[in-house]
Residue frames as a rotation matrix with the C-alpha (Angstrom) as fourth column:
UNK 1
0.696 0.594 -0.404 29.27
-0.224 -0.355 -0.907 10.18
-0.682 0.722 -0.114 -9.53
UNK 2
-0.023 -0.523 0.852 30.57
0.926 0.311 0.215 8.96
-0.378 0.794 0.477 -13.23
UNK 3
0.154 0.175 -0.972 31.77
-0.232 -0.950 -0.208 11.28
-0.960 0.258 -0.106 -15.54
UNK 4
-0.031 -0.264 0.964 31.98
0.754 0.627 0.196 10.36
-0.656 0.733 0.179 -19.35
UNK 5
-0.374 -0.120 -0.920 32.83
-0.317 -0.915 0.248 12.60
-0.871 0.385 0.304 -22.17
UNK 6
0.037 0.445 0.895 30.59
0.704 0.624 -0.339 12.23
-0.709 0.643 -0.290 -25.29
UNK 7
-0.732 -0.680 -0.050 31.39
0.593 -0.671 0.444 13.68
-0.335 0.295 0.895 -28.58
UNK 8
0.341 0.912 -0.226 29.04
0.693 -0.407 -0.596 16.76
-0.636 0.047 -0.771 -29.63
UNK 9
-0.353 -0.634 0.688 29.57
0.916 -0.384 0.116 18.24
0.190 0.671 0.716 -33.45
UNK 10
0.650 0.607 -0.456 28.94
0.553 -0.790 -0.264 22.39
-0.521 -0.081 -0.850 -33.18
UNK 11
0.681 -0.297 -0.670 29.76
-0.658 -0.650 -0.380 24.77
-0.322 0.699 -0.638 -36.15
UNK 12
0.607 -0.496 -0.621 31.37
-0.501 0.368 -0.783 21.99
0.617 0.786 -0.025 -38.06
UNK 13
-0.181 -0.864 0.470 34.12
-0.812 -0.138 -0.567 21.07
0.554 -0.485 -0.676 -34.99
UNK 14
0.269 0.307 -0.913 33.73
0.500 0.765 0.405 18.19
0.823 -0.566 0.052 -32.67
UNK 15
-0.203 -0.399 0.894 33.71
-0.784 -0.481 -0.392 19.12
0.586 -0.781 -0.215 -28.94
UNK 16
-0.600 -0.020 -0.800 33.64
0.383 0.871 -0.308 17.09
0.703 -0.491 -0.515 -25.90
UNK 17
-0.082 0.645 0.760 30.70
-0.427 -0.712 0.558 17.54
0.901 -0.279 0.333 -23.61
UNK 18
-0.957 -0.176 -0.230 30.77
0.033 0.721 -0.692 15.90
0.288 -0.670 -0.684 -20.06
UNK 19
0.010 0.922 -0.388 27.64
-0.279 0.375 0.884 13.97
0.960 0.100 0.261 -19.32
UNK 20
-0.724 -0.500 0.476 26.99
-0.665 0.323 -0.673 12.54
0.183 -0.804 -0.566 -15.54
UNK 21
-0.383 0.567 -0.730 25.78
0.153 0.818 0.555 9.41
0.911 0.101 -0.400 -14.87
UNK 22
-0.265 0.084 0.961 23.48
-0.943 -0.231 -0.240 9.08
0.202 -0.969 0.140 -12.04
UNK 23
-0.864 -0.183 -0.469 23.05
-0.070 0.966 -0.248 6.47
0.499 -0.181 -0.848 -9.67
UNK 24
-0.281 0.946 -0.164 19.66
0.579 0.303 0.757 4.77
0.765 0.117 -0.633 -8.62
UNK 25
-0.083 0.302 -0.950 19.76
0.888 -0.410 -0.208 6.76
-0.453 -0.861 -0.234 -5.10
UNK 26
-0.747 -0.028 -0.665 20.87
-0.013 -0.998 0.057 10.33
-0.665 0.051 0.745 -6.68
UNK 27
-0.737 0.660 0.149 17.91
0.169 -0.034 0.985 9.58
0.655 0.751 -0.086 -9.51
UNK 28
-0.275 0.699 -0.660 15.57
0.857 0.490 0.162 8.57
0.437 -0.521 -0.733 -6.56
UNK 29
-0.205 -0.002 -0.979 16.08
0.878 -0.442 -0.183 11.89
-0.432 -0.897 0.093 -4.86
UNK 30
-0.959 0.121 0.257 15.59
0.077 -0.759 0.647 14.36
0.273 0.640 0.718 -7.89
UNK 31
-0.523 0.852 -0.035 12.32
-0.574 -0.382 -0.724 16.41
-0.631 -0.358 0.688 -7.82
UNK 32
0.275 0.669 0.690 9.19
0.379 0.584 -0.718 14.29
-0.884 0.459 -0.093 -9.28
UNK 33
0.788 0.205 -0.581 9.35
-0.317 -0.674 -0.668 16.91
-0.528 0.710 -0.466 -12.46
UNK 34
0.291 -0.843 -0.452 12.90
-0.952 -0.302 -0.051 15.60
-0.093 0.445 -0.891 -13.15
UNK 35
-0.103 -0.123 0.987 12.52
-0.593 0.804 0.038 12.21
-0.799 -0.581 -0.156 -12.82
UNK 36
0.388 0.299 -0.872 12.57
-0.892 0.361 -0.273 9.39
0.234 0.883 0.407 -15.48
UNK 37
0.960 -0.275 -0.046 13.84
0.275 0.961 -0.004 5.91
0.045 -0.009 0.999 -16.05
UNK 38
0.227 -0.929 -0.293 18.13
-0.694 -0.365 0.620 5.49
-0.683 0.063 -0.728 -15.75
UNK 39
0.905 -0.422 -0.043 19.83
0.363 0.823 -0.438 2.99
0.220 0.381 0.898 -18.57
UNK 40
0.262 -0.955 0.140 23.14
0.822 0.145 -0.551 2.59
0.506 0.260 0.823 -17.90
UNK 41
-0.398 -0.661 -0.636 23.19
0.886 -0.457 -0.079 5.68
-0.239 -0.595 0.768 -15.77
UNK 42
-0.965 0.260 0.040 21.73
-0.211 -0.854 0.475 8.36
0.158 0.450 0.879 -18.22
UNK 43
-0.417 0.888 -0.193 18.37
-0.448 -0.385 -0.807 9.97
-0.791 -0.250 0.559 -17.41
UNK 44
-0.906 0.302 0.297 15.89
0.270 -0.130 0.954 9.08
0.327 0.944 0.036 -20.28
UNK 45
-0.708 0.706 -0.021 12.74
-0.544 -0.564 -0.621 11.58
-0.450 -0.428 0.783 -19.33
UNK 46
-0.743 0.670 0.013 9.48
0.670 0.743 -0.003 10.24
-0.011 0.007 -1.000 -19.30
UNK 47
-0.766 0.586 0.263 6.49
0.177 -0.201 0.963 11.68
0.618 0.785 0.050 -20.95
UNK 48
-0.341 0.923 0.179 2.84
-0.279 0.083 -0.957 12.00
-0.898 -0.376 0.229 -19.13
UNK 49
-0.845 0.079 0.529 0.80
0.401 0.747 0.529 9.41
-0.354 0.660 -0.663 -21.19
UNK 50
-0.847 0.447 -0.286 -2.52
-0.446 -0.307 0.841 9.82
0.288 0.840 0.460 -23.34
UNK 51
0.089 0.931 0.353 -5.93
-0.963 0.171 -0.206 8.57
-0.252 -0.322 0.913 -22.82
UNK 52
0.655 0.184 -0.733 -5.88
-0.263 0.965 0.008 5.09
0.708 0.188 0.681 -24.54
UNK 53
0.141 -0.448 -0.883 -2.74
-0.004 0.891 -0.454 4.49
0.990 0.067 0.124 -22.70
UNK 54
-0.729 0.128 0.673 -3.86
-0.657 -0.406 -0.635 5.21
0.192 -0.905 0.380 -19.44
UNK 55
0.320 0.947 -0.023 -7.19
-0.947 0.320 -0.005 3.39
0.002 0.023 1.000 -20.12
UNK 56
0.280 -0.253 -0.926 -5.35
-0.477 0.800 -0.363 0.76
0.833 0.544 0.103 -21.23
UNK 57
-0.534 -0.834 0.137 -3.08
-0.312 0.043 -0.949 0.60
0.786 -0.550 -0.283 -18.48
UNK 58
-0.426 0.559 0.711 -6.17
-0.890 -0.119 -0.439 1.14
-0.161 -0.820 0.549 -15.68
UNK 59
0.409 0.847 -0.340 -7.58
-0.876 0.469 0.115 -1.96
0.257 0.250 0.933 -17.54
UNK 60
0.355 -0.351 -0.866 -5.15
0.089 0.935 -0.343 -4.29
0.931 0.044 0.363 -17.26
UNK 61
-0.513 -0.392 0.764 -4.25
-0.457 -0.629 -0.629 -3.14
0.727 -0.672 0.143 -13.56
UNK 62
0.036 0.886 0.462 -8.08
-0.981 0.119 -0.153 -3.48
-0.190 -0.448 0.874 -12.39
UNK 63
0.648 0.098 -0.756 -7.56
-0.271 0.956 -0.109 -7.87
0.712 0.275 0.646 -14.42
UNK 64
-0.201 -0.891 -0.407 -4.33
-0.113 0.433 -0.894 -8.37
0.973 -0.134 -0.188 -12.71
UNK 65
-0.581 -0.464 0.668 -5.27
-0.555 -0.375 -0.743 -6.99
0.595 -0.803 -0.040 -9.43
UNK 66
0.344 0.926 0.158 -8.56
-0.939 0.335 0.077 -8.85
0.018 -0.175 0.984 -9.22
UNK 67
0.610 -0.116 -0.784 -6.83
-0.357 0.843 -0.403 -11.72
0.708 0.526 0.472 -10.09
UNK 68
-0.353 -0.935 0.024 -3.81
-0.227 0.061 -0.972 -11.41
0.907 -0.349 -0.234 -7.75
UNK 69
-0.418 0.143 0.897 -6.13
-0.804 -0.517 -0.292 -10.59
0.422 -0.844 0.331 -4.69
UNK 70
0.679 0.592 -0.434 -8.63
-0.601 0.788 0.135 -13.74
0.422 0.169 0.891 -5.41
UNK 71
0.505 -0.475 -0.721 -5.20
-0.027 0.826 -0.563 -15.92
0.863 0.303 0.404 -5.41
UNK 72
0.911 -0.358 0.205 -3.48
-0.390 -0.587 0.709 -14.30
-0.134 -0.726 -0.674 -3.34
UNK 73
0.856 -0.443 0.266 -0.82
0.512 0.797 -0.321 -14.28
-0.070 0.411 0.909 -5.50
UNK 74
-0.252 -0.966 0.049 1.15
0.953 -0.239 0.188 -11.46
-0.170 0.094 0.981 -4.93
UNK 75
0.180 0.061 -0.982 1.48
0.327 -0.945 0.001 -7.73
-0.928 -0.321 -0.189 -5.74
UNK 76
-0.034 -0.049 0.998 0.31
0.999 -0.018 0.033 -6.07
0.016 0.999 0.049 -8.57
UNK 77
0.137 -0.128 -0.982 1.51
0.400 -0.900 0.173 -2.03
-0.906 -0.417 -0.073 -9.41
UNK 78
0.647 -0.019 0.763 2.42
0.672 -0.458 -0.582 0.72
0.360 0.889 -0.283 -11.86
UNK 79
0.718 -0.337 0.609 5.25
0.302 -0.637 -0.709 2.33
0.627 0.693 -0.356 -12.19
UNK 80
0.891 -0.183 0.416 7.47
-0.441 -0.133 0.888 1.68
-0.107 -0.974 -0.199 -9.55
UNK 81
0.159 -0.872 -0.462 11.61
-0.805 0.156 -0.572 1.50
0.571 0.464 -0.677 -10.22
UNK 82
0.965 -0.113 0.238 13.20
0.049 0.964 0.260 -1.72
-0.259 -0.240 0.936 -10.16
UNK 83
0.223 -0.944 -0.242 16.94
-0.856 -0.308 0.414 -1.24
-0.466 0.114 -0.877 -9.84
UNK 84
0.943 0.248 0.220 18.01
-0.112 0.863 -0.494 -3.79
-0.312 0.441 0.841 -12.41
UNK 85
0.658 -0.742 0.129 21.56
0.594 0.407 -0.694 -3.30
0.462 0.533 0.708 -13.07
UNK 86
0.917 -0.398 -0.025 24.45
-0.309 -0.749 0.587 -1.38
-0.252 -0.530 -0.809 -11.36
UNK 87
0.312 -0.905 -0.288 27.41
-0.226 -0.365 0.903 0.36
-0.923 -0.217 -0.318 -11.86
UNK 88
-0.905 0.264 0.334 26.31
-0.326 -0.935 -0.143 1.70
0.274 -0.238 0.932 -14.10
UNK 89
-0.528 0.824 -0.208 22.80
0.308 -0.042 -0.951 1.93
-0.792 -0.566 -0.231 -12.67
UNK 90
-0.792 0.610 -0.012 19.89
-0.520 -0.665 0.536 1.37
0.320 0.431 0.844 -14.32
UNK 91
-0.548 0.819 0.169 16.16
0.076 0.250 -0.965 1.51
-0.833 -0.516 -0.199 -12.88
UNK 92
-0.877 0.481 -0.007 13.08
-0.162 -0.280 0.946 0.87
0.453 0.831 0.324 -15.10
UNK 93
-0.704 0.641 0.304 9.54
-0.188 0.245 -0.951 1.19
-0.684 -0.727 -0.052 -14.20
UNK 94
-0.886 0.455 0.084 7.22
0.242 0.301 0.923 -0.48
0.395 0.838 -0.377 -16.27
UNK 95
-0.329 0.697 0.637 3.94
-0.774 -0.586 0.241 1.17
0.541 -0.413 0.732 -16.44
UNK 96
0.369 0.432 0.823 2.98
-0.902 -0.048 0.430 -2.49
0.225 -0.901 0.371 -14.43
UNK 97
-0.474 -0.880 0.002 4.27
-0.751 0.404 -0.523 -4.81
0.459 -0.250 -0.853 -12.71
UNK 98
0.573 0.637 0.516 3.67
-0.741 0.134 0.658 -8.15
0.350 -0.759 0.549 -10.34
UNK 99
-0.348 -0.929 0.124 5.53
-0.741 0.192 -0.643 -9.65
0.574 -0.316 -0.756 -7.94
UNK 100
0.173 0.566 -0.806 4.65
0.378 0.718 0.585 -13.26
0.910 -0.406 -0.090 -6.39
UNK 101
0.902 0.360 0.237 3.55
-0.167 -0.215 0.962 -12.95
0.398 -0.908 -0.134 -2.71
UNK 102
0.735 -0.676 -0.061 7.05
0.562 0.556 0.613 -14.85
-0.380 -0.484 0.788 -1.73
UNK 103
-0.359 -0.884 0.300 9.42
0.876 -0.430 -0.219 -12.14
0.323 0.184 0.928 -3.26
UNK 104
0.320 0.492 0.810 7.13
0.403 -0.844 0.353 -9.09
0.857 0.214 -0.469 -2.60
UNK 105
-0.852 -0.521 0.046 9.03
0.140 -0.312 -0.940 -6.45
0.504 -0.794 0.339 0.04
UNK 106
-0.477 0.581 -0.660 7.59
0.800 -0.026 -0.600 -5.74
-0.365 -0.814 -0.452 3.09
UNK 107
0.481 0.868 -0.123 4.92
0.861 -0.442 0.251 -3.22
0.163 -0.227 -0.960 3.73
UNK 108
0.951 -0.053 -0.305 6.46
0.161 -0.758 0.632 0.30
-0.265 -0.651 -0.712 3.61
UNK 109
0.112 -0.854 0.508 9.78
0.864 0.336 0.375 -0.46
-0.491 0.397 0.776 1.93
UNK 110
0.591 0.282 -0.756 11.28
-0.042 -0.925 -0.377 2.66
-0.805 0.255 -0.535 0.97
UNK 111
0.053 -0.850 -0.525 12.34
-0.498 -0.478 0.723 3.63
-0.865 0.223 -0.449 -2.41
UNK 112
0.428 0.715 -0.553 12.96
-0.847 0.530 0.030 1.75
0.314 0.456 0.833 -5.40
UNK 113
0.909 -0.045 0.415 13.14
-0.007 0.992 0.123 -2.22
-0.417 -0.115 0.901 -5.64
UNK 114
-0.138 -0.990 -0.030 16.43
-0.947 0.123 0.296 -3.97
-0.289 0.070 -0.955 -5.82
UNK 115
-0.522 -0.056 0.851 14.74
0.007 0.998 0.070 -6.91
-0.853 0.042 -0.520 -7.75
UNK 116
-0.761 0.083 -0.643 13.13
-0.575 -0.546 0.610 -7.81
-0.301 0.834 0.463 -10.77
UNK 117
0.067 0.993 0.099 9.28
-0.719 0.117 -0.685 -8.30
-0.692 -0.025 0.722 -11.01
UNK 118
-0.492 -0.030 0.870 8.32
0.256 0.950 0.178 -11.65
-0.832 0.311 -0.460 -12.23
UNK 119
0.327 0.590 0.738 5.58
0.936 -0.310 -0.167 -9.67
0.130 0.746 -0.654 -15.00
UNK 120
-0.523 -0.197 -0.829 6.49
-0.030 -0.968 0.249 -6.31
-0.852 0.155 0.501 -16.56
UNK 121
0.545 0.424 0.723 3.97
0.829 -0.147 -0.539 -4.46
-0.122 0.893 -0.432 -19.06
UNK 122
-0.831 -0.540 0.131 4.89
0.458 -0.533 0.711 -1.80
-0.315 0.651 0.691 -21.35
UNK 123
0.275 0.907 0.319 2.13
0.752 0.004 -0.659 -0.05
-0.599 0.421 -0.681 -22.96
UNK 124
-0.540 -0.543 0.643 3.67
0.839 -0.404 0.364 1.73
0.062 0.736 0.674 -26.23
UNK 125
0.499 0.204 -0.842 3.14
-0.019 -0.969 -0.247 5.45
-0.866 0.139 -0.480 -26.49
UNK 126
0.911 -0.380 -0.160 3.85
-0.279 -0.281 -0.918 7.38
0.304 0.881 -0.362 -30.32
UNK 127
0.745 -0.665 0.054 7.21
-0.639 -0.688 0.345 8.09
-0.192 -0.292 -0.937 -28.53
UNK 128
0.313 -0.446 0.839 8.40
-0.345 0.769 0.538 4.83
-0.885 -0.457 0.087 -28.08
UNK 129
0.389 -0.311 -0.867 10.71
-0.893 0.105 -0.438 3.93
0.227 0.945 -0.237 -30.97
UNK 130
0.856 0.079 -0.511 11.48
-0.147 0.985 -0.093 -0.13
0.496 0.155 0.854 -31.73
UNK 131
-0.232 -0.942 -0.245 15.06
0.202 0.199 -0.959 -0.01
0.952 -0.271 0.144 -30.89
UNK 132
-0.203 0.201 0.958 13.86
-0.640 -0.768 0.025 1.67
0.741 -0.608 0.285 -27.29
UNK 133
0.619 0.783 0.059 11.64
-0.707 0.523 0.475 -1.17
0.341 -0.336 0.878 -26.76
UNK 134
0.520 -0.458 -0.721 14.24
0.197 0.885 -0.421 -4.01
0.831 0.076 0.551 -27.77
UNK 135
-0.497 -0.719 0.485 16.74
-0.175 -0.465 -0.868 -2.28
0.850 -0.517 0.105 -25.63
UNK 136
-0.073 0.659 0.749 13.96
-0.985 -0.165 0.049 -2.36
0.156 -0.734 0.661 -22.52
UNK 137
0.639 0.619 -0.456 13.35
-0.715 0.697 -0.057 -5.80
0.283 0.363 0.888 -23.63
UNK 138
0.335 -0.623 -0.707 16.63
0.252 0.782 -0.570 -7.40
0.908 0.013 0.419 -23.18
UNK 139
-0.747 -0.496 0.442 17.39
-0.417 -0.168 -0.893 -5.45
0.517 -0.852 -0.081 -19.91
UNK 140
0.019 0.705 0.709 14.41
-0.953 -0.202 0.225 -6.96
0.302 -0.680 0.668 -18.60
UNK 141
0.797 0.284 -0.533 15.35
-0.454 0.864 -0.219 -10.05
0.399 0.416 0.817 -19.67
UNK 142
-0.246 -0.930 -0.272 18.78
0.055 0.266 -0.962 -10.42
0.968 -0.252 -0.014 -18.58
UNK 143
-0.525 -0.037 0.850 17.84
-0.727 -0.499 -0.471 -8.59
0.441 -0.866 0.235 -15.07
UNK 144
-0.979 0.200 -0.029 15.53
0.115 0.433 -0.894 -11.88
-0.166 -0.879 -0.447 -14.42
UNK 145
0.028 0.998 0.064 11.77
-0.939 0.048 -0.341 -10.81
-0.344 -0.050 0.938 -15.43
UNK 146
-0.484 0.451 0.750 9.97
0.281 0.892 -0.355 -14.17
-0.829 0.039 -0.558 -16.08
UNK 147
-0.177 0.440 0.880 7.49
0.964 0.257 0.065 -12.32
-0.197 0.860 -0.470 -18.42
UNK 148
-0.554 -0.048 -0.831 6.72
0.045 -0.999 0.028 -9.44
-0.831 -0.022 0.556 -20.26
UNK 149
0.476 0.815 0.331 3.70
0.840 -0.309 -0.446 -7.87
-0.261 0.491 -0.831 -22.04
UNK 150
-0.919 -0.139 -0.369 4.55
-0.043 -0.895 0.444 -5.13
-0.392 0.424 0.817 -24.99
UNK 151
-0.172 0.638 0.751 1.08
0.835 0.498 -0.232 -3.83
-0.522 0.587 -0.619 -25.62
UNK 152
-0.787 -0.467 0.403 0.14
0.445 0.022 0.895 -2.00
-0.427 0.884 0.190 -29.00
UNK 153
-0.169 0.982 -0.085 -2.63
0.151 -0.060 -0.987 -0.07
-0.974 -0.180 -0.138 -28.31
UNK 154
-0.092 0.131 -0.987 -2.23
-0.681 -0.731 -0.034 1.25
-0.726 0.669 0.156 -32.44
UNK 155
-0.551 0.160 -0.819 -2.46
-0.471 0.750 0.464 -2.59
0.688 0.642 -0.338 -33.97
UNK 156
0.311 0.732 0.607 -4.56
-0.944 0.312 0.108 -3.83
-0.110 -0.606 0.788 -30.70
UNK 157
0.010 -0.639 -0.769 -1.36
0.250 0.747 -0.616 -6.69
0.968 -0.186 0.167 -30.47
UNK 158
0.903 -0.065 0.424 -0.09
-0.419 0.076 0.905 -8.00
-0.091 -0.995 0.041 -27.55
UNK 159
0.309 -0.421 -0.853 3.81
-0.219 0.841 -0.494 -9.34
0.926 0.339 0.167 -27.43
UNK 160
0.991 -0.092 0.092 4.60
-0.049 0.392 0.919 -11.83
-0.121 -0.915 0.384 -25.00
UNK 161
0.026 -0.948 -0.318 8.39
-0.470 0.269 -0.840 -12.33
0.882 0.171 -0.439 -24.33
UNK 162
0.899 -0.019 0.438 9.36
-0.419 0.252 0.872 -15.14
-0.127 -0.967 0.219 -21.43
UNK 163
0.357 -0.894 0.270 12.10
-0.755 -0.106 0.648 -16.22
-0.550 -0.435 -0.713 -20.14
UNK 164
-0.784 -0.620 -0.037 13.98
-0.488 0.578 0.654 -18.90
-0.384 0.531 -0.756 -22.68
UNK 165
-0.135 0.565 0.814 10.78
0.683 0.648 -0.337 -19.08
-0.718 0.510 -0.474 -24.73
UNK 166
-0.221 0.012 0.975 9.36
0.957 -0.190 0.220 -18.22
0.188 0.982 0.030 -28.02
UNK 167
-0.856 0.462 -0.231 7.74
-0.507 -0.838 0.200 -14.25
-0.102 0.289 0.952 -28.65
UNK 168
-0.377 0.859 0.345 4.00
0.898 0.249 0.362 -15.06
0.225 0.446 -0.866 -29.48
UNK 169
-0.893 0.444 0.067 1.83
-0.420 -0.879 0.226 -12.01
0.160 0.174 0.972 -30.73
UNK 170
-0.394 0.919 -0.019 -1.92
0.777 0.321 -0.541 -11.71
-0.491 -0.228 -0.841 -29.86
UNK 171
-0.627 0.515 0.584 -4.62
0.213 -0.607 0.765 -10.05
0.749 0.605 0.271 -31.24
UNK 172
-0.438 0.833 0.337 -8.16
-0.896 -0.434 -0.092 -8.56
0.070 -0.343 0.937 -30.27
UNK 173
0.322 0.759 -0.567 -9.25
-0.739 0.575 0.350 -12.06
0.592 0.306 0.746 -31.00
UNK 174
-0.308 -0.400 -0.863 -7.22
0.376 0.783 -0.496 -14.18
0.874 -0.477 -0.091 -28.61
UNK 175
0.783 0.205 -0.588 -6.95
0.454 0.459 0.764 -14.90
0.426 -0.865 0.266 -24.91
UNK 176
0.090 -0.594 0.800 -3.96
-0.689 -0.617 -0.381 -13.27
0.720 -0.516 -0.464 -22.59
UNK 177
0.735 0.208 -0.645 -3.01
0.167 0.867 0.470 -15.87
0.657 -0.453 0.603 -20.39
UNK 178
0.505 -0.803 0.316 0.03
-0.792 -0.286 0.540 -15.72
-0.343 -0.523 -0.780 -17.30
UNK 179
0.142 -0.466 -0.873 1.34
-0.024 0.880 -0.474 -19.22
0.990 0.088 0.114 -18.43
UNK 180
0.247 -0.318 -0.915 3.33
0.958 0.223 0.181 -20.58
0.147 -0.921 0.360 -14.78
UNK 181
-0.715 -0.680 -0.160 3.54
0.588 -0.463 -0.663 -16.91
0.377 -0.569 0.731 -13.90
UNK 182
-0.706 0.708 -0.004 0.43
-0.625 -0.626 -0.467 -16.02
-0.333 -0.328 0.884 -13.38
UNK 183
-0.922 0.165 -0.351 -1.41
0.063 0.957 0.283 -19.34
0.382 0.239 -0.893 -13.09
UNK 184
-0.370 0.902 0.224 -5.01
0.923 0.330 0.198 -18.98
0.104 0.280 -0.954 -14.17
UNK 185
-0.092 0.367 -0.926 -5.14
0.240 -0.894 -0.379 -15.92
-0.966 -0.257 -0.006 -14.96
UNK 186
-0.592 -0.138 0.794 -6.55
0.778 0.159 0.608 -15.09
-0.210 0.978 0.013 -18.28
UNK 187
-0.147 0.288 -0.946 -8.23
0.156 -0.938 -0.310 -11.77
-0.977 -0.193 0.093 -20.28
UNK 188
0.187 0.727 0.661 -9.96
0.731 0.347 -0.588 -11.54
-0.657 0.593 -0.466 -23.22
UNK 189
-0.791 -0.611 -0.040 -7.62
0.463 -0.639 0.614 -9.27
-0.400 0.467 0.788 -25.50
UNK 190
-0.263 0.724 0.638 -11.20
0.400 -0.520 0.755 -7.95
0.878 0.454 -0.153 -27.63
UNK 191
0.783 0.554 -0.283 -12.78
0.612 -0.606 0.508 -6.44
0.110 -0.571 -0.814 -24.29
UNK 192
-0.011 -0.635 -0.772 -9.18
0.800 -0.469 0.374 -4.84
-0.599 -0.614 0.514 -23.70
UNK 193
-0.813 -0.304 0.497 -9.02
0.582 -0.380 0.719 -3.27
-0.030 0.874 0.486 -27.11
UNK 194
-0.240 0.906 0.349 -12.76
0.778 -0.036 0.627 -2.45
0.581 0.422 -0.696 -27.26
């Protein structure tokens, strides 16, 4: 275990509060109730979501998986930690994921993943504040994701971020597409929204 001291102002004074970092195993082993995402070591608690972004979430799940199974392209999920950085440790679990068929762990694999899913969505909740995202954004990026979906259920956007390419925003009125990570797979951004 890390220990770091972070300052904390009370009745005017500055004190020093020790904080502990946990690592991806001691996170893994906390009760469900205590569980969240780690950056850098530090808990950041996670929420139970809302209707749209559940719906949302079950929709694009139910496109991917249909898709994946057809191809047999791999393994599509929700919310399952991907150890993406250590020492310090951090694990994020994007509400979904998919891994091609050739990286996907066996059958039973306990715990979380020690790789980083070729597709990671997001689906934004109120909570989620911009800097949060970016911050999510570049650790996914560095760690190796290929692509990533931030979607917007409150402007009915999609952004795309891949791997040494442009951002491109969708609407309700476009297409969703995997580009070379999810080849031929496409989704009709107005039925998601609708």
């Amino acid at each position: 275990m890390i220990q770091v001291s972070l300052p904390m102002v009370a009745a005017g004074r500055m004190l020093m509060v020790a904080t502990q970092l946990l690592t991806a195993e001691e996170l893994f082993l906390l009760p469900e109730s205590e569980q969240g995402e780690l950056v850098r070591g530090a808990l950041q608690p996670m929420s139970p979501t809302g209707y749209i972004h559940s719906r949302l979430t079950h929709r694009l799940v139910l496109a991917l998986g249909n898709w994946a199974a057809a191809e047999h392209a791999g393994v599509v999920g929700g919310e399952l930690g991907f150890i993406l950085m250590r020492n310090p440790d951090t694990v994020l679990a994007p509400d979904i994921h998919f891994i091609q068929a050739d990286q996907a762990p066996a059958e039973g694999t306990p715990g979380y993943l020690s790789l980083a899913p070729d597709l990671a969505v997001e689906v934004l909740s109120p909570s989620n504040s911009a800097s949060d995202m970016q911050e999510k954004i570049r650790i996914y990026l560095d760690a190796g994701v290929r692509l990533i979906w931030i979607v917007d259920p409150a402007r009915n956007t999609v952004a795309e971020y891949a791997q040494g390419g442009a951002t491109r925003w969708l609407t309700a009125a476009d297409t969703l597409d995997g580009g070379d990570v999810l080849p031929g797979f496409s989704l009709d951004l107005g039925a998601l929204f609708a």
